[in-house]
C-alpha positions in Angstrom: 288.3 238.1 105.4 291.8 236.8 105.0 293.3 236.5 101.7 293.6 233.5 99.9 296.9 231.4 99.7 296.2 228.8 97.4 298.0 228.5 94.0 296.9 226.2 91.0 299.9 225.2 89.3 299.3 223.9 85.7 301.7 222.3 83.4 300.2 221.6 79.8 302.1 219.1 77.5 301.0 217.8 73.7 298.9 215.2 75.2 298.9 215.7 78.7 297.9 217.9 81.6 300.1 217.5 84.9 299.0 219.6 87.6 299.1 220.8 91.6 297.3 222.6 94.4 300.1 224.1 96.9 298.8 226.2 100.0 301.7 229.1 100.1 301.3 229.6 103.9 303.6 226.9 104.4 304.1 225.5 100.4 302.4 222.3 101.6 300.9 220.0 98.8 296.9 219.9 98.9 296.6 218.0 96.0 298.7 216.4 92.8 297.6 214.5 89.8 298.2 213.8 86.0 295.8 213.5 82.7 297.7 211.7 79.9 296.6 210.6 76.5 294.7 213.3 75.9 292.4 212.9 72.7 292.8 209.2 72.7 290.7 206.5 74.0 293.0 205.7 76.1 293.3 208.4 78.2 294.0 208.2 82.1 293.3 210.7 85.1 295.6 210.1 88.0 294.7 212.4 91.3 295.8 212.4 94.4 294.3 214.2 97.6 297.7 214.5 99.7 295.6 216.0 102.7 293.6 213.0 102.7 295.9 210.1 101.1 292.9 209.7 98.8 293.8 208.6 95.4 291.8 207.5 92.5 292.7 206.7 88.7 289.8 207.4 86.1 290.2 206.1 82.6 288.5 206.3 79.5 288.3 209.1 76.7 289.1 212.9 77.4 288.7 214.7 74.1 290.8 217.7 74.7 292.6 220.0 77.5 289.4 221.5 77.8 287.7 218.2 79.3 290.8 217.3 81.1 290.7 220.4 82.5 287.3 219.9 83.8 287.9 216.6 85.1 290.4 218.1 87.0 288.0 220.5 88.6 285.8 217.8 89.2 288.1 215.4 91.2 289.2 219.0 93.3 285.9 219.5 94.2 285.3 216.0 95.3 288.1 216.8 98.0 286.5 220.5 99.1 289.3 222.1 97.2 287.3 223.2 93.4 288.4 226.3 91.9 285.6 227.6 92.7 287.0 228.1 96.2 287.6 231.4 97.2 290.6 230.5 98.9 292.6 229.9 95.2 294.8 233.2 94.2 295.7 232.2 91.1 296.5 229.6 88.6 300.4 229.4 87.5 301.4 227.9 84.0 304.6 226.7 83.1 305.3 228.1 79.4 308.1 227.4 77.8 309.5 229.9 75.4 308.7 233.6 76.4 311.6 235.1 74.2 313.2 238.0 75.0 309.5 239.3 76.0 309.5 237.9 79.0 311.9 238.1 81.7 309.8 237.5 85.0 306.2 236.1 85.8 303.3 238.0 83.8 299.9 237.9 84.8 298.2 237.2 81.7 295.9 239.3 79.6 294.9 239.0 75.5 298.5 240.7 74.5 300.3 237.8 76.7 298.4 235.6 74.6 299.6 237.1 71.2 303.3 237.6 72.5 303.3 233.4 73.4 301.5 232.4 70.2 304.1 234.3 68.0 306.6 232.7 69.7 305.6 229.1 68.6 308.0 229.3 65.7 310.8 228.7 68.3 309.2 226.1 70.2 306.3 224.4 68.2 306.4 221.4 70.4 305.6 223.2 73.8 303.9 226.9 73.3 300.9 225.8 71.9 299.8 223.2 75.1 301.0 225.8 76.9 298.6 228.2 75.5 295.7 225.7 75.3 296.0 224.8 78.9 296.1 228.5 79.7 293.2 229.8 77.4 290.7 227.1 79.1 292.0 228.3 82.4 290.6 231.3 81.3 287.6 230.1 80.3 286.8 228.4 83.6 288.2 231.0 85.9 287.8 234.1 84.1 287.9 236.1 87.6 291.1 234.7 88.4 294.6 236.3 87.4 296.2 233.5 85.1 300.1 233.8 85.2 302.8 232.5 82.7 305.8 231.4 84.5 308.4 231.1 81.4 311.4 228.5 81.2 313.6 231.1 79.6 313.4 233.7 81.8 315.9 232.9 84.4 318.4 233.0 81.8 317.7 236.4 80.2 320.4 237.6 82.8 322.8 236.3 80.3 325.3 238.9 78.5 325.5 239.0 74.6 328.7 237.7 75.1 327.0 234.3 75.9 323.2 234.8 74.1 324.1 235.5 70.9 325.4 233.6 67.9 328.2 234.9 65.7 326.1 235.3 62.6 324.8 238.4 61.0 323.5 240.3 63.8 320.1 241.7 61.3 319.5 238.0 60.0 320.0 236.7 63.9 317.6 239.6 65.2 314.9 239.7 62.3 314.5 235.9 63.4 314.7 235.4 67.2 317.8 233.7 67.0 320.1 234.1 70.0 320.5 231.3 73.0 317.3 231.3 75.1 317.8 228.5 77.3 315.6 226.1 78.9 314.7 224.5 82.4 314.8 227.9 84.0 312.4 227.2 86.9 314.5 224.4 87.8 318.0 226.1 87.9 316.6 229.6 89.7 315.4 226.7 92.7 318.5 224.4 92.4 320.9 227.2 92.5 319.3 228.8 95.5 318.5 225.6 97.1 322.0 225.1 96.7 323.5 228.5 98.3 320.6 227.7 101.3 322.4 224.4 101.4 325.9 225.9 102.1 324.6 228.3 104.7 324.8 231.4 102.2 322.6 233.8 100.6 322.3 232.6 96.4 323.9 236.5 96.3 327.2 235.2 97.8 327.3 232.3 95.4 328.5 230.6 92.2 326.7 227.5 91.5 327.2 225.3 88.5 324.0 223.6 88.4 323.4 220.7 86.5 319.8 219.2 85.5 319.8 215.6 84.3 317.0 214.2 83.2 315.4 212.9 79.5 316.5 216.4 78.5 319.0 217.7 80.4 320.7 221.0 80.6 323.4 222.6 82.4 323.9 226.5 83.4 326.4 228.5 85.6 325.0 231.1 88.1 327.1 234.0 89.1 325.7 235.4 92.3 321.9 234.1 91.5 321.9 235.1 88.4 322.7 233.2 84.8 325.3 234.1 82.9 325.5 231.1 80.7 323.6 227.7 80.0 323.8 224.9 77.7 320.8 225.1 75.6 320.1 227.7 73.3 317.6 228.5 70.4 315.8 225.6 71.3 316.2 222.4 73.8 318.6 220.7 70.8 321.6 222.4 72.2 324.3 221.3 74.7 324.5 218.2 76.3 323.9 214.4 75.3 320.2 213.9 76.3 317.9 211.2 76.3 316.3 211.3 73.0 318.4 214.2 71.7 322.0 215.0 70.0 322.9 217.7 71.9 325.7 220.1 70.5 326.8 219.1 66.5 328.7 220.4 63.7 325.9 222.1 61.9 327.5 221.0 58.8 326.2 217.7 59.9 322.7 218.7 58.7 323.7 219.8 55.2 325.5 216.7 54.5 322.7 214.4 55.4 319.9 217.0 53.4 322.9 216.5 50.7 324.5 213.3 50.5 322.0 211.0 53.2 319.2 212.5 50.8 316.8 213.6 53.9 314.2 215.9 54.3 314.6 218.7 57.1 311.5 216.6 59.1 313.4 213.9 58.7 317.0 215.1 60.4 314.4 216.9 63.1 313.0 213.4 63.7 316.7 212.1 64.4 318.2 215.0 66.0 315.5 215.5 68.5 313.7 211.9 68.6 316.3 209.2 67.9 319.9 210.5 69.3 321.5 211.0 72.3 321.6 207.9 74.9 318.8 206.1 72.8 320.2 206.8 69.0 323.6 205.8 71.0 322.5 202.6 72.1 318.4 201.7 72.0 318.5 202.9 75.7 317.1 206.3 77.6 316.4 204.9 80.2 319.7 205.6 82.5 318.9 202.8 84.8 318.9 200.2 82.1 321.8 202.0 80.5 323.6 200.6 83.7 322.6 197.3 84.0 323.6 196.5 80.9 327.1 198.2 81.5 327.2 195.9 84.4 326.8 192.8 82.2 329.9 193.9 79.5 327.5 196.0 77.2 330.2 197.3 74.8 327.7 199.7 73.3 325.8 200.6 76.4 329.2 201.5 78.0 330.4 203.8 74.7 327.2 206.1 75.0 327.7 206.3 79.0 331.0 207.6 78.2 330.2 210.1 75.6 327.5 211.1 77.9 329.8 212.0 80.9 332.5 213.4 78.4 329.8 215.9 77.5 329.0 216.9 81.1 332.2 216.8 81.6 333.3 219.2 79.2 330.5 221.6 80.6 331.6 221.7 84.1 334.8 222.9 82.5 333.9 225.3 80.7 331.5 227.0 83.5 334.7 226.8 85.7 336.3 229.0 83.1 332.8 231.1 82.4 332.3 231.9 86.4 336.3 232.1 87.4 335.5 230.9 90.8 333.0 228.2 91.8 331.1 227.2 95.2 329.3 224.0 94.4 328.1 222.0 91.2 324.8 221.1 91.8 323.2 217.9 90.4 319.2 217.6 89.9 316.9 216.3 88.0 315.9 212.3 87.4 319.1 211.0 86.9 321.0 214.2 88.6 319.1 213.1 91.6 319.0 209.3 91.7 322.0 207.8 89.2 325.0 207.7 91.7 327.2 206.5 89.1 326.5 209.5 86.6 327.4 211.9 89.8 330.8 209.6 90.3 332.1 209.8 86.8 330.9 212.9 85.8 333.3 214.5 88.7 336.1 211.5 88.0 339.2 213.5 87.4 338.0 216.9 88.2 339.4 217.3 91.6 342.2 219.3 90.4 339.5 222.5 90.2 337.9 221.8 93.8 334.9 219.3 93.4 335.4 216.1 94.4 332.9 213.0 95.6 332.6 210.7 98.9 331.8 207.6 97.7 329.6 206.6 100.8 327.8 210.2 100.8 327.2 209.8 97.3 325.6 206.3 97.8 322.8 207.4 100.2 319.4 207.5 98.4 317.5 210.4 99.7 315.0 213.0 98.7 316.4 215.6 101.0 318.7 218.1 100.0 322.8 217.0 100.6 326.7 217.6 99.8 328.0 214.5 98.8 331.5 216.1 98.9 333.8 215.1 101.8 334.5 217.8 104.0 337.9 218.8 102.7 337.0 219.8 99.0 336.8 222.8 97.9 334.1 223.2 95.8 331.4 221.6 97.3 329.3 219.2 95.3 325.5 218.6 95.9 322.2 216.8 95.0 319.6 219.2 95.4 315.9 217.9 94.2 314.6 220.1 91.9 310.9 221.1 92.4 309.6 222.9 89.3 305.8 223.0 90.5 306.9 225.0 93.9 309.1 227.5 91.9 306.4 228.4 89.5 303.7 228.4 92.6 306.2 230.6 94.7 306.7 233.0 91.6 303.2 233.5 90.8 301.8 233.9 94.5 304.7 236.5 94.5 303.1 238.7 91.8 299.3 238.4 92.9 299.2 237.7 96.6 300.7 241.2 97.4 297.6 242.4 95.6 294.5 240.2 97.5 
């Protein structure tokens, strides 16, 4: 009997459930598909069968990830791939926060479970879907080795120098506080996407890689491994993001408890829900951002700029953090499809090695490609990121050795 190859990937938001079947033989796609609006009336199954080009939409009420979970498993089976098959290793989940705990993929057992839920302090928004999606997992597939595949993890290669705040060492420790950072399935991929890219083992590399999207992060890897990145406690930190502030004078937050009168929910709400591009200028939306740009939008162009000062600023610094540099990498939504972000985030830069062809950096193209001419020396690429094949890779790494 041959061993099976297939991997479950799960990815379990507040509300939503987004999900994918890989077949690691060849990391071919069987199947992709979404629930969202979880718990309303509202809510909406999208599924695809990729081996087939069947897809179908349901809609109407899912109570909770449990049901969506099972809907799920329903629409599979309709395509001969349930999970029920014999031929599914495992089922991956993304998790968010895993600490200082976790610094790899970990099959999951009942002290997995208590390590994630006590770290829901740091990341209340994310660890407990994560959980939920995992515990009925469980519940379903109770045969099947469940592993987390954690965010933070990539960057736990990161000295003290770089993770830790300068603040009392006891108060940081007795509370967690240090610089996790975020989007770590995404830059472990980019950055050895990136080294493939130039022909090189990620070993031989140094690879700022920079992941643009709603939130957005940046991180500099030294030889395939972090040694800094942008965010830190939690997803606040670093650059200008969609919905978010990015970095701030934390004196900002005890003058508006103190002299703007408002609650610590309240400067959550506008630090993490109504700053960056859209507290900036009503936009998030990158591509709307430029339109309006392109029609004189005085205030449209102001947060464009303090967006690319940000990134900017970044790149700089990793130059400095990583003392020679092979490539910046851009992924992500608007790494991967905003030409004009790319442009003027390198504008001016050329002085350190990365510079941009215009008409390279024009083509729209899901592929991997420099869009560097040939005589700069740091190469600059777009590299799409593909966070469902990392965690898939990573957990058919740990289990399939053992089928």
């Amino acid at each position: 009997m041959t061993s099976p190859t297939r991997v479950l990937v799960l990815n379990s938001g507040s509300s939503s459930l987004k999900y994918q079947l890989l077949d690691m033989r060849d990391s071919s796609r069987l199947a992709v598909g979404l629930v969202e609006r979880i718990g309303e009336q509202t809510s909406r199954l999208e599924h695809t069968c990729v081996t087939s080009g069947d897809a179908r939409e349901r809609n109407g009420p899912i109570a909770d990830h449990d049901a969506a979970l099972k809907a799920v498993a329903e629409e599979l089976t309709r395509d001969g791939l349930g999970l029920d098959s014999p031929e599914l290793a495992a089922i991956g989940h993304r998790v968010v926060h895993g600490g200082m705990f976790f610094t790899e993929p970990t099959v999951v057992d009942d002290e997995v479970l208590t390590e994630i839920e006590r770290l829901i302090p740091v990341a209340p928004l994310h660890n407990p879907a994560n959980l939920t999606g995992i515990r009925t997992a469980r519940a379903l597939r109770p045969d099947l080795p469940q592993v987390a595949v954690f965010d933070t993890a990539f960057h736990t290669t990161m000295p003290e120098s770089a993770a830790r705040y300068a603040i009392d060492p006891k108060t940081a420790d007795r509370h967690r506080i240090r610089r996790y950072g975020f989007h770590g399935t995404s830059h472990a991929y980019v950055s050895r996407e990136t080294a493939r890219l130039l022909g090189k083992d990620p070993s031989e590399v140094n690879v700022i890689v920079l992941h643009l999207g709603n939130g957005a992060s940046a991180s500099a890897v030294a030889k395939g491994r972090c040694v800094d990145t942008s965010m830190g406690l939690t997803p606040l930190e670093g650059l200008v993001m969609g919905t978010r502030s990015g970095d701030l004078d934390p004196a900002v937050i005890f003058h508006l408890a103190r002299v703007g009168d408002m609650s610590m929910d309240e400067i959550d709400t506008l630090l993490n829900k109504r700053s960056g591009l859209f507290g900036l200028c009503g936009d998030n939306d990158m591509r709307e951002i430029r339109r309006r740009i392109d029609e004189g939008d005085e205030e449209a162009s102001l947060a464009f700029d303090i967006y690319i000062h940000r990134i900017k600023k970044y790149i700089g610094a990793y130059f400095a953090v990583l003392g020679t540099v092979d490539a910046v990498a851009f992924t992500a939504g608007v790494g991967e499809n905003a030409a004009p972000v790319r442009q003027a985030a390198i504008a001016g830069l050329e002085g350190l090695g990365p510079a941009v062809d215009p008409e390279r950096n024009s083509v729209r193209s899901g592929e991997p490609r420099l869009i560097s001419p040939d005589s700069a020396r740091v190469a600059v690429a777009v590299v799409p990121t593909d966070e469902e094949l990392e965690i898939a890779t990573q957990t058919y790494a740990l289990v399939g050795k053992n089928n």
